[in-house]
KOLGU-4560 file (N, C-alpha, C; in nm, 3 decimals, padded with zeros to 5 digits):
<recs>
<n_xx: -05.443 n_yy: 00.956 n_zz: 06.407 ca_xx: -05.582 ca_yy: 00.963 ca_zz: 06.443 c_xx: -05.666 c_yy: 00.934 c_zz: 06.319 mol: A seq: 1 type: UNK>
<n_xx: -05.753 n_yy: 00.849 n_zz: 06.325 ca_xx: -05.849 ca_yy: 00.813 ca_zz: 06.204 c_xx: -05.963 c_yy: 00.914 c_zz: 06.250 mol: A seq: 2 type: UNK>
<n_xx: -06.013 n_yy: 00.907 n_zz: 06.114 ca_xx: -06.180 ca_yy: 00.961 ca_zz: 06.088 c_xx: -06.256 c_yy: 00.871 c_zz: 06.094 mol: A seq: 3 type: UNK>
<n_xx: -06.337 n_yy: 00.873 n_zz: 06.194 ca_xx: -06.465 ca_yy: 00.756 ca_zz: 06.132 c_xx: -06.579 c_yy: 00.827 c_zz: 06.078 mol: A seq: 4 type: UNK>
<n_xx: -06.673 n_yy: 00.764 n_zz: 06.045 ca_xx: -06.843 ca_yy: 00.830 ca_zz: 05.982 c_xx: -06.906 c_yy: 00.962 c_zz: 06.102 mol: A seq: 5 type: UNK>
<n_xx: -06.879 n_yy: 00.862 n_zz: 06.227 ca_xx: -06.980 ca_yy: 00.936 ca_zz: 06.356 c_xx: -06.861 c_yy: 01.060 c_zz: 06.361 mol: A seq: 6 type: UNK>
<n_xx: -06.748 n_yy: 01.090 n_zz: 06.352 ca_xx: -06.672 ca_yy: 01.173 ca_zz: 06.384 c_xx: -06.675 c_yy: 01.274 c_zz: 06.249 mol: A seq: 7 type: UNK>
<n_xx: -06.716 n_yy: 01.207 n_zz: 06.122 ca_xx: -06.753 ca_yy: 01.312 ca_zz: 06.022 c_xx: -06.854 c_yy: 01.390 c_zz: 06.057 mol: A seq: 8 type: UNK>
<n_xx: -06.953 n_yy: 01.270 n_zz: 06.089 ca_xx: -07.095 ca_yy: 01.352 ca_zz: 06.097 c_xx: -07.084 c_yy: 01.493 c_zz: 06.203 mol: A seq: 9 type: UNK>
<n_xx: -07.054 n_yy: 01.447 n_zz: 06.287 ca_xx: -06.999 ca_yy: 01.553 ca_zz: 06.396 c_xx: -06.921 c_yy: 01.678 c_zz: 06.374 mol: A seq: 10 type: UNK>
<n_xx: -06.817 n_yy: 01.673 n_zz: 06.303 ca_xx: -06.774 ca_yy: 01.792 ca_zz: 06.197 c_xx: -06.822 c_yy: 01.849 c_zz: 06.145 mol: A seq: 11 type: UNK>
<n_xx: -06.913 n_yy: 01.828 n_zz: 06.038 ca_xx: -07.035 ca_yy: 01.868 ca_zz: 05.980 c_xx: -07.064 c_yy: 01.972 c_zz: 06.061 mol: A seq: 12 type: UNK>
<n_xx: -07.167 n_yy: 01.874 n_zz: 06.118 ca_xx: -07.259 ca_yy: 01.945 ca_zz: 06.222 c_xx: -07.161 c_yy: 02.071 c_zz: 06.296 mol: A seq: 13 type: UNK>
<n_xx: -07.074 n_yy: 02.029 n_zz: 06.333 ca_xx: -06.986 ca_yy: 02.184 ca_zz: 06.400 c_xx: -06.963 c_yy: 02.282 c_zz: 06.297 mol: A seq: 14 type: UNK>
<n_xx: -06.983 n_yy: 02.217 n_zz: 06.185 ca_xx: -06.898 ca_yy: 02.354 ca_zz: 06.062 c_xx: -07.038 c_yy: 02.403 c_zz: 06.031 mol: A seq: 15 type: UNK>
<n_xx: -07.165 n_yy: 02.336 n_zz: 06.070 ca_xx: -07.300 ca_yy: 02.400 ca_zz: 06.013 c_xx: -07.383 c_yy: 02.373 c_zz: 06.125 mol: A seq: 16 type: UNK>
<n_xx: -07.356 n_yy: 02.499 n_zz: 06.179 ca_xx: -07.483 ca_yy: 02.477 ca_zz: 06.286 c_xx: -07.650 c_yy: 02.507 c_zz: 06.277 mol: A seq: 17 type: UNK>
<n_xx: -07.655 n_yy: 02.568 n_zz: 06.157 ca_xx: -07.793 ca_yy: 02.560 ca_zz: 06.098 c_xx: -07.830 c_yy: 02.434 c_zz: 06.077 mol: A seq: 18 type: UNK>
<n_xx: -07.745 n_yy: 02.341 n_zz: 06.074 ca_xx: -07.831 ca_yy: 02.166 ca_zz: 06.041 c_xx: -07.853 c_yy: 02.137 c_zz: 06.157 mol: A seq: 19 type: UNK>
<n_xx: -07.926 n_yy: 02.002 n_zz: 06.165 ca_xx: -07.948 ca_yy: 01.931 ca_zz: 06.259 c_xx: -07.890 c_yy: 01.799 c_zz: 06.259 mol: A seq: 20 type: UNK>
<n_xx: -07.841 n_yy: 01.742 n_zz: 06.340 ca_xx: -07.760 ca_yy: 01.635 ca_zz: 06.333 c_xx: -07.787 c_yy: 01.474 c_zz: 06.262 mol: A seq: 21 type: UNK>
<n_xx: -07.943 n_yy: 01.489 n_zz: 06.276 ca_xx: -07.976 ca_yy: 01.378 ca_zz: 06.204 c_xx: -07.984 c_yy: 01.419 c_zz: 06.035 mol: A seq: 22 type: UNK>
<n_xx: -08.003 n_yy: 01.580 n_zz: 05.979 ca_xx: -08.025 ca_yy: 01.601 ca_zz: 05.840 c_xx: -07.854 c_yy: 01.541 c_zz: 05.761 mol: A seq: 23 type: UNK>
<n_xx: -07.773 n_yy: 01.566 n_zz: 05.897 ca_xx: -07.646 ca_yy: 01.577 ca_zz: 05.815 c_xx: -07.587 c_yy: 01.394 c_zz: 05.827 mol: A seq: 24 type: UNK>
<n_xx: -07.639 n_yy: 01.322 n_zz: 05.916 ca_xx: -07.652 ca_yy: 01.174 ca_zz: 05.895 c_xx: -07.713 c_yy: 01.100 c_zz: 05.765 mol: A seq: 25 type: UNK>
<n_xx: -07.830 n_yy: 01.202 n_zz: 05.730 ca_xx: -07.896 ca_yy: 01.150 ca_zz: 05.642 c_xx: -07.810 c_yy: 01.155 c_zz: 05.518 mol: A seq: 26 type: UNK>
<n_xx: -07.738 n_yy: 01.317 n_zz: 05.513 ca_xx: -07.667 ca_yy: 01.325 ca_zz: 05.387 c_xx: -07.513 c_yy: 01.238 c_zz: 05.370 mol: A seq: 27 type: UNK>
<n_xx: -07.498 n_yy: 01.227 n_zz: 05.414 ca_xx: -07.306 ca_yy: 01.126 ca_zz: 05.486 c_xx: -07.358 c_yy: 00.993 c_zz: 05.422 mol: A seq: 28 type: UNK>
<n_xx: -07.506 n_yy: 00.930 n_zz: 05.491 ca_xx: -07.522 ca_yy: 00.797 ca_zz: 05.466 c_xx: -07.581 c_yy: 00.768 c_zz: 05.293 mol: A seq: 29 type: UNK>
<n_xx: -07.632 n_yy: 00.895 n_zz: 05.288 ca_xx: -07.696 ca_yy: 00.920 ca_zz: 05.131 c_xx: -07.549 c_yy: 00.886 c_zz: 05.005 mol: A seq: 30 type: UNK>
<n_xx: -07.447 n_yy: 00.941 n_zz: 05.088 ca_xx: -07.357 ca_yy: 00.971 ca_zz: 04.959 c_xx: -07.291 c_yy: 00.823 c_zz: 04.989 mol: A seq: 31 type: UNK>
<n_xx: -07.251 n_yy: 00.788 n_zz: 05.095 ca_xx: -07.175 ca_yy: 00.639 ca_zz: 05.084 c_xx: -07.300 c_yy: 00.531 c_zz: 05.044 mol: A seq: 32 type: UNK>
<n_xx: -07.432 n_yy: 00.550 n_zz: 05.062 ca_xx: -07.512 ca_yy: 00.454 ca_zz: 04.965 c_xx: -07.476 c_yy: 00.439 c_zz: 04.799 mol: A seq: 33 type: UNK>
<n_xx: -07.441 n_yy: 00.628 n_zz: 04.764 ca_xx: -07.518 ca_yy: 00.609 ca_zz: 04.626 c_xx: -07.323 c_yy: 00.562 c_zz: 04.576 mol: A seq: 34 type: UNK>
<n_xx: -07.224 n_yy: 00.598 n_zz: 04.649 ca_xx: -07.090 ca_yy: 00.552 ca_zz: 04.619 c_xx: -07.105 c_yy: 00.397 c_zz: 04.612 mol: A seq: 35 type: UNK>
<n_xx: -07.133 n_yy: 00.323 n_zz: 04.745 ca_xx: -07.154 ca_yy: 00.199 ca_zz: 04.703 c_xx: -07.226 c_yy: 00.138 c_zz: 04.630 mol: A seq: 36 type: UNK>
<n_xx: -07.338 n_yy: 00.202 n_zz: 04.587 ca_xx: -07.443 ca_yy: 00.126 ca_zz: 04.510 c_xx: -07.377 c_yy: 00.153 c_zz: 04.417 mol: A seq: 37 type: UNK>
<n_xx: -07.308 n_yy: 00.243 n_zz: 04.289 ca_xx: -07.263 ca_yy: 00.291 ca_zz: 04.184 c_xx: -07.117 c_yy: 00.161 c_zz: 04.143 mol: A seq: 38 type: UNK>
<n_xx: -07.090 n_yy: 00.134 n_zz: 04.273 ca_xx: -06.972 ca_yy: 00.091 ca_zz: 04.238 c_xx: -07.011 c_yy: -00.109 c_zz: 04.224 mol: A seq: 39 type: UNK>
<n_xx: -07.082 n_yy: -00.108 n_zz: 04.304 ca_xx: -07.192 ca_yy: -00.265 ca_zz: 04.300 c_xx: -07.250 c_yy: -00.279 c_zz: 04.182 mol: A seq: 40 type: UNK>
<n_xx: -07.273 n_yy: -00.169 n_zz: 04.108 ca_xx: -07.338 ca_yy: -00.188 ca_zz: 03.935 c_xx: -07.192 c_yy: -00.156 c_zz: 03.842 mol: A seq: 41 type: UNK>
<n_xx: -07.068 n_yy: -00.190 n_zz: 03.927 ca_xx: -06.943 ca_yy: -00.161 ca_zz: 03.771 c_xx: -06.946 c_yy: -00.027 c_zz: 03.746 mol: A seq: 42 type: UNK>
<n_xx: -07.011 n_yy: 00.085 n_zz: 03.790 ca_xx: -06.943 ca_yy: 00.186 ca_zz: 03.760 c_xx: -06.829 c_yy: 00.265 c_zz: 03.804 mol: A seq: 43 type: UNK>
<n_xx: -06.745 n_yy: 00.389 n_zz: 03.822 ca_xx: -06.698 ca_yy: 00.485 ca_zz: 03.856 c_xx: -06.748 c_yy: 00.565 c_zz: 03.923 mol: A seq: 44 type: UNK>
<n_xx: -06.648 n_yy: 00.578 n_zz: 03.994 ca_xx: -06.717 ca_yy: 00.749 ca_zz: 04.084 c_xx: -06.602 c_yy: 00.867 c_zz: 04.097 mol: A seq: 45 type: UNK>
<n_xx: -06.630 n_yy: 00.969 n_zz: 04.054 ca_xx: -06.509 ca_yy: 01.037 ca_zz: 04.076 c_xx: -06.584 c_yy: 01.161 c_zz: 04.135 mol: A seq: 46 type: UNK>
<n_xx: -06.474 n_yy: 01.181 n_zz: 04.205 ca_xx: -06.504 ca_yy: 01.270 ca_zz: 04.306 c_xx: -06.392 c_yy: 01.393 c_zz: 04.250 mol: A seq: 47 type: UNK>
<n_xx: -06.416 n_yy: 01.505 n_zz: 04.205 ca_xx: -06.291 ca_yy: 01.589 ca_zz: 04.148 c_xx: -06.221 c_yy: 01.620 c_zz: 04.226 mol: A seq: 48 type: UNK>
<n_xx: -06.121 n_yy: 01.622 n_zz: 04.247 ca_xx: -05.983 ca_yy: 01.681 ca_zz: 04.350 c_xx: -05.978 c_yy: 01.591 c_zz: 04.444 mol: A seq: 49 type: UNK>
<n_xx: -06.027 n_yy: 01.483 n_zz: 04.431 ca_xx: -06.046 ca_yy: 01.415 ca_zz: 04.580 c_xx: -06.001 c_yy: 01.278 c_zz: 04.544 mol: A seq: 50 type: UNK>
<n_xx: -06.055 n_yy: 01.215 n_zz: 04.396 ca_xx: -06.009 ca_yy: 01.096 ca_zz: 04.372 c_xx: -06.133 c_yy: 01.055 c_zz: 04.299 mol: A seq: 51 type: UNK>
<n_xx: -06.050 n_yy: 00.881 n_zz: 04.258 ca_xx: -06.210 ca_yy: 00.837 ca_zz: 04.193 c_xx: -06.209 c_yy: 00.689 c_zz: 04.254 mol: A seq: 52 type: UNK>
<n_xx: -06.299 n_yy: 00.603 n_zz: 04.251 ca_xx: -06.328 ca_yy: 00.463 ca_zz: 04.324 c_xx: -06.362 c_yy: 00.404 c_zz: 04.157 mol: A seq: 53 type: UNK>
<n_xx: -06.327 n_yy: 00.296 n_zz: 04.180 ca_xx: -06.360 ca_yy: 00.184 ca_zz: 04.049 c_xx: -06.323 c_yy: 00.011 c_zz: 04.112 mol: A seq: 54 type: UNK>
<n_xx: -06.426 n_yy: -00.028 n_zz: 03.999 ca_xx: -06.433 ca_yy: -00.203 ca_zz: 04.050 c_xx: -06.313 c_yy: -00.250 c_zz: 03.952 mol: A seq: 55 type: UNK>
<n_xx: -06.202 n_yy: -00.337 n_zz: 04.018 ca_xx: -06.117 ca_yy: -00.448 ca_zz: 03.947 c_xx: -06.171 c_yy: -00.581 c_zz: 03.946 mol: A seq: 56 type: UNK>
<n_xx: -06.221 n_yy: -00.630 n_zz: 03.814 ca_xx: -06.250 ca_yy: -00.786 ca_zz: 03.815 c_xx: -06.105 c_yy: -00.873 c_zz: 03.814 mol: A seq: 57 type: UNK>
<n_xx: -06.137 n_yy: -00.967 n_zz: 03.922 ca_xx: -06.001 ca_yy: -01.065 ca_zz: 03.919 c_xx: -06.073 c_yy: -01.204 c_zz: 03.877 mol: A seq: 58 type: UNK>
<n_xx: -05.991 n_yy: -01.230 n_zz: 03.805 ca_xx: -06.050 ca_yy: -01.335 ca_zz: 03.728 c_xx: -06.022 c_yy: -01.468 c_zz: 03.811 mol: A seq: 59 type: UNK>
<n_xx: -06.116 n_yy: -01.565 n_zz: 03.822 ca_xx: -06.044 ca_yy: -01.741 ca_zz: 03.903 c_xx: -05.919 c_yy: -01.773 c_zz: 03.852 mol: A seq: 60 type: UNK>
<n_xx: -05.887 n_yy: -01.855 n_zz: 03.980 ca_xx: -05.737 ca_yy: -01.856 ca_zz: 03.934 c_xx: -05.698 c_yy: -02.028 c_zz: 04.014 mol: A seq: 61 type: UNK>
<n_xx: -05.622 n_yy: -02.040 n_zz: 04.033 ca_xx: -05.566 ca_yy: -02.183 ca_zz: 04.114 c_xx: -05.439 c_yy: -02.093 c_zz: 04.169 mol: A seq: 62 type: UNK>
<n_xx: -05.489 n_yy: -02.105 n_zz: 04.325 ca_xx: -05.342 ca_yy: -02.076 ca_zz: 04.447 c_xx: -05.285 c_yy: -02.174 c_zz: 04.501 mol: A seq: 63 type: UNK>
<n_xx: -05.232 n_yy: -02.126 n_zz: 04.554 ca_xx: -05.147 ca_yy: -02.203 ca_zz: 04.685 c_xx: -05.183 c_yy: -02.178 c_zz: 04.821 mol: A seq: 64 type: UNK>
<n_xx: -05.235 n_yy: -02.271 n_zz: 04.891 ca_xx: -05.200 ca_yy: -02.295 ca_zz: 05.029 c_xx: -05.097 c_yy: -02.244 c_zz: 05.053 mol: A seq: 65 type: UNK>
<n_xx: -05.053 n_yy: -02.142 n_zz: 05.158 ca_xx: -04.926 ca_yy: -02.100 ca_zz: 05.190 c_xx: -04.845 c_yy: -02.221 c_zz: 05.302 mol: A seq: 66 type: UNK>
<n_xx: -04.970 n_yy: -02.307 n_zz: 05.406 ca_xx: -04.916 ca_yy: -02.381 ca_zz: 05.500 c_xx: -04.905 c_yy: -02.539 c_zz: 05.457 mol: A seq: 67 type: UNK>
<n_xx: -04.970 n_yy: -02.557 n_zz: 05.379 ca_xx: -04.961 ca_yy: -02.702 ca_zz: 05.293 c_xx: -04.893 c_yy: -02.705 c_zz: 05.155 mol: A seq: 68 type: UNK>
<n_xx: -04.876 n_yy: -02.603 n_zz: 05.088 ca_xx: -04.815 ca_yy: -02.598 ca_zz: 04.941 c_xx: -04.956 c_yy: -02.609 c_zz: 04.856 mol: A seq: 69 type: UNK>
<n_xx: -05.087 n_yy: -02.723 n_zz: 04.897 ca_xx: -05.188 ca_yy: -02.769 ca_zz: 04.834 c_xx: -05.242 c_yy: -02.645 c_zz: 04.704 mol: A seq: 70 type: UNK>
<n_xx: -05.256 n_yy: -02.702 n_zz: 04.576 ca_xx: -05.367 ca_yy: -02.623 ca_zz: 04.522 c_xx: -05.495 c_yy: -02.588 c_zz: 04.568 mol: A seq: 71 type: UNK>
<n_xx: -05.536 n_yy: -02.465 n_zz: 04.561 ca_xx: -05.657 ca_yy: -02.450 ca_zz: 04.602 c_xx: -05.757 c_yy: -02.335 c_zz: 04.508 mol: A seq: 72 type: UNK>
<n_xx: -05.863 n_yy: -02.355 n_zz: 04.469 ca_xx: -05.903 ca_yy: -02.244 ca_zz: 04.375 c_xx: -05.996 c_yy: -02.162 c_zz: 04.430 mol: A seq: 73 type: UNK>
<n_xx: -05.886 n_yy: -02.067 n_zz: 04.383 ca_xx: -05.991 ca_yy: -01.908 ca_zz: 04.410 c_xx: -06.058 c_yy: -01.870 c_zz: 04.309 mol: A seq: 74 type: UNK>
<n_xx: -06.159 n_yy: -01.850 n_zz: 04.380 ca_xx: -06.310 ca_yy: -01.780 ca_zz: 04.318 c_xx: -06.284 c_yy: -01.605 c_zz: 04.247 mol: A seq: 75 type: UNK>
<n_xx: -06.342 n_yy: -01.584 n_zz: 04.161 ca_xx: -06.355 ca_yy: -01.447 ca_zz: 04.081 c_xx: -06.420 c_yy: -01.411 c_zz: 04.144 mol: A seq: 76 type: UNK>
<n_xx: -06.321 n_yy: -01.228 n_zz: 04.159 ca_xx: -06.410 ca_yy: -01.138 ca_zz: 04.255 c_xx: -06.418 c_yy: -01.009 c_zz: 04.178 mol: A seq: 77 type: UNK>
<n_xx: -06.471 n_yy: -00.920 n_zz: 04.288 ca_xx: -06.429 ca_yy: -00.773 ca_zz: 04.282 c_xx: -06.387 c_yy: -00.712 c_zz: 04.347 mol: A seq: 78 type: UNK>
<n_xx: -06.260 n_yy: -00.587 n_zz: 04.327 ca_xx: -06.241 ca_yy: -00.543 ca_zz: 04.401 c_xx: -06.203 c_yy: -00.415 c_zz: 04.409 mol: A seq: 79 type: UNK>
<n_xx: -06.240 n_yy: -00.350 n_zz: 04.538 ca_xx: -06.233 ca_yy: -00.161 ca_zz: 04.479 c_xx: -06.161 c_yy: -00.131 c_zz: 04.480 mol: A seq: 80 type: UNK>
<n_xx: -06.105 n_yy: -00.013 n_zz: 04.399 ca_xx: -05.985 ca_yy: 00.072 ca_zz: 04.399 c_xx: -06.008 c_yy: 00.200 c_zz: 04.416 mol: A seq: 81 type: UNK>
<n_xx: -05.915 n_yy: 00.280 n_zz: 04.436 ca_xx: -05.923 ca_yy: 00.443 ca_zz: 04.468 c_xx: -05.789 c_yy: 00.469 c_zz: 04.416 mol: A seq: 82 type: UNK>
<n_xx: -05.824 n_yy: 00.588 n_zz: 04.314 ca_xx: -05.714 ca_yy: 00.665 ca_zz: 04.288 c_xx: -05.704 c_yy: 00.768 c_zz: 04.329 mol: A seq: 83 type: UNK>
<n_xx: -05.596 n_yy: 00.846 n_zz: 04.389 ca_xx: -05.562 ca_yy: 00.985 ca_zz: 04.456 c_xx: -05.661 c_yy: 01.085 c_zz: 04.334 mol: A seq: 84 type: UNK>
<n_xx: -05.664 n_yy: 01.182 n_zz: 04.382 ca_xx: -05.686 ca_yy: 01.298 ca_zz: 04.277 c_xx: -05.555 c_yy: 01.405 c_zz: 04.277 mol: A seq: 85 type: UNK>
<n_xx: -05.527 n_yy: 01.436 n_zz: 04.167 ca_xx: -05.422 ca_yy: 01.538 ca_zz: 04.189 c_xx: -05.423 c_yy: 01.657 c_zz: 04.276 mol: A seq: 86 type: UNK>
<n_xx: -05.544 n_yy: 01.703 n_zz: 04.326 ca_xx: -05.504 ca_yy: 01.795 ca_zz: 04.434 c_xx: -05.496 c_yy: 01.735 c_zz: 04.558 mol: A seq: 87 type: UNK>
<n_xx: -05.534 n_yy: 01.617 n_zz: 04.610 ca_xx: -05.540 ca_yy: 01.525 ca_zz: 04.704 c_xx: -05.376 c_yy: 01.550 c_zz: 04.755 mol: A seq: 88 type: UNK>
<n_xx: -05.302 n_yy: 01.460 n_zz: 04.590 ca_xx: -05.164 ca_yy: 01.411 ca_zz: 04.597 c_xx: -05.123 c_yy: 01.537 c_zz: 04.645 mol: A seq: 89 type: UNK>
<n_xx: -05.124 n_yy: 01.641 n_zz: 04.607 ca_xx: -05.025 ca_yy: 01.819 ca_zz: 04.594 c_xx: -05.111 c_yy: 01.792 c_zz: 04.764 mol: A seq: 90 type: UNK>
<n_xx: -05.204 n_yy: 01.789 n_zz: 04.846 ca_xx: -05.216 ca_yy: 01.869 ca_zz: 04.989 c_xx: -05.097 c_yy: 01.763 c_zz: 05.036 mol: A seq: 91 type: UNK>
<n_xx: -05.120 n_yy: 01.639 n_zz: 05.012 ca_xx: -05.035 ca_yy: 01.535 ca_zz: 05.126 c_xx: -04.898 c_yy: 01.493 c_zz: 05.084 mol: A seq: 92 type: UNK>
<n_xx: -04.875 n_yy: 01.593 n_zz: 04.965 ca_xx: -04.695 ca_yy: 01.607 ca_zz: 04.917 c_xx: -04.674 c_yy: 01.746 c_zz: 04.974 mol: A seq: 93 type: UNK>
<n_xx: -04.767 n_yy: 01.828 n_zz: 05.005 ca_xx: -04.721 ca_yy: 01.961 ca_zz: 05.065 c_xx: -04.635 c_yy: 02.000 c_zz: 05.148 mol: A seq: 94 type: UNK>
<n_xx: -04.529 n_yy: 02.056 n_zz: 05.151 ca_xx: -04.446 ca_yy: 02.110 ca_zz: 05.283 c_xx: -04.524 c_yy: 02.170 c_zz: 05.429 mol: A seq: 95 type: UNK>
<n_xx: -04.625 n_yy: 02.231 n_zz: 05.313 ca_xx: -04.680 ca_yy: 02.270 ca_zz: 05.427 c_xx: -04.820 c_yy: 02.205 c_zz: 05.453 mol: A seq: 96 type: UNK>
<n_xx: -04.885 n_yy: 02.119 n_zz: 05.497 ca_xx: -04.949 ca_yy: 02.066 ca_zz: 05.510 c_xx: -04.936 c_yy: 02.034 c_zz: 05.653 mol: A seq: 97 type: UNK>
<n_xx: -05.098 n_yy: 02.032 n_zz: 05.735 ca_xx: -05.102 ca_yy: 02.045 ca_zz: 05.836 c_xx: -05.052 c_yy: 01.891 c_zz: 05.919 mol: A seq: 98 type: UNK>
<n_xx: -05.086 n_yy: 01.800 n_zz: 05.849 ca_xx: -05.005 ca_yy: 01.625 ca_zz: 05.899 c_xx: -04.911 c_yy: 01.614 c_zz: 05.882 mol: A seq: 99 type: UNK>
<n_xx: -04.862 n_yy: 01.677 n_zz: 05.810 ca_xx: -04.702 ca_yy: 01.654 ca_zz: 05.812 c_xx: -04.637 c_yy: 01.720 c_zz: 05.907 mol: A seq: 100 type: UNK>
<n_xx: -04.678 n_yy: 01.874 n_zz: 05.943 ca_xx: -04.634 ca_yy: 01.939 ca_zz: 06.005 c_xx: -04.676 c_yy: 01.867 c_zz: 06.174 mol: A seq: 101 type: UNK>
<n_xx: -04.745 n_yy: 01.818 n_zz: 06.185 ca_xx: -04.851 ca_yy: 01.760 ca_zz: 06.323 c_xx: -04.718 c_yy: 01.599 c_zz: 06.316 mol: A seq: 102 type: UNK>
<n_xx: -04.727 n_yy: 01.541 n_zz: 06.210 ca_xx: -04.571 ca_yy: 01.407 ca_zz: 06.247 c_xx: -04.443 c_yy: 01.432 c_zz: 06.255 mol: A seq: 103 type: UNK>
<n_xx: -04.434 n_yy: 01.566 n_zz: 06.163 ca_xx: -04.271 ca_yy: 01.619 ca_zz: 06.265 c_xx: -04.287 c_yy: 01.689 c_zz: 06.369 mol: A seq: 104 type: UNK>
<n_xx: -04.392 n_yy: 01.718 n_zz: 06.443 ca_xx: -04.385 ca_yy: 01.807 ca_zz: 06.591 c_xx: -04.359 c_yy: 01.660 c_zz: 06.660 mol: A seq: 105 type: UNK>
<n_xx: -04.420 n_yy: 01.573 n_zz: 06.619 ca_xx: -04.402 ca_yy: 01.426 ca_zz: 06.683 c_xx: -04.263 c_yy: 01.342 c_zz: 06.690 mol: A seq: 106 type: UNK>
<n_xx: -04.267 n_yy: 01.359 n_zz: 06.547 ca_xx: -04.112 ca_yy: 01.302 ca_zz: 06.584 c_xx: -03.986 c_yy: 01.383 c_zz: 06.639 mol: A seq: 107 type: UNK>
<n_xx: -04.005 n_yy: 01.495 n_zz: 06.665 ca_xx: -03.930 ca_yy: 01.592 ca_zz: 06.700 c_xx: -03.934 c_yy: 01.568 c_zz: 06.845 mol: A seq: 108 type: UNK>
<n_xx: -04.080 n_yy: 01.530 n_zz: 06.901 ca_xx: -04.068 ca_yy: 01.522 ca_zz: 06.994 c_xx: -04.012 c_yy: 01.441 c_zz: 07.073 mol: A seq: 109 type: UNK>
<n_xx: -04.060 n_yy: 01.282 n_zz: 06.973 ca_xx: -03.997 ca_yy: 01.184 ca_zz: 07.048 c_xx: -03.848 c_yy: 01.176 c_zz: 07.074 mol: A seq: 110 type: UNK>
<n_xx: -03.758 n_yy: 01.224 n_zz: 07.014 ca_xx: -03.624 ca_yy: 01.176 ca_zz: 06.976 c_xx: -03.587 c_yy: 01.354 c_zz: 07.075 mol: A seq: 111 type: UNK>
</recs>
């Protein structure tokens, strides 16, 4: 099961029912602005226990056509990265962790 934005926002809102659903839209869309904007100017973002986002410059290069063999040149980009945070890694290496425990009720089940 994925998370999307509207299904965060919605969480939120259930874990705080003193908000209102649009205050907690505002804040969700506030933080993935100022993440993307931060990361559109070359910086870092780290988020503690959670991870950090950073831009990789790839420099031009000359490829290959995979269906012709042909040279073809690729353009210099950017591109984001995310590193785990160490408590991230320790919940989703956990024994006990609630997804893990939720894909072996699954595979337990299937088989």
């Amino acid at each position: 099961m994925s998370l999307i934005k509207s299904k965060l926002i919605q969480n939120i809102t259930e874990s705080n029912p003193h908000l209102f659903i649009r205050d907690v839209e505002r804040i969700v869309n506030t933080i993935f602005n100022e993440i993307t904007q931060s990361l559109a100017e070359g910086k870092r973002v780290e988020l503690r226990g959670f991870g950090a986002f950073s831009v990789q410059h790839r420099k031009e290069r000359t490829g290959r056509n995979p269906r012709t063999g042909e040279a073809v040149q690729v353009e210099e980009k950017f591109i984001p990265r995310f590193k785990t945070g160490k408590e991230l890694r320790l919940k989703l290496n956990s024994k006990n962790s609630t997804s893990v425990q939720v894909d072996r009720r699954l595979t337990y089940n299937l088989f």
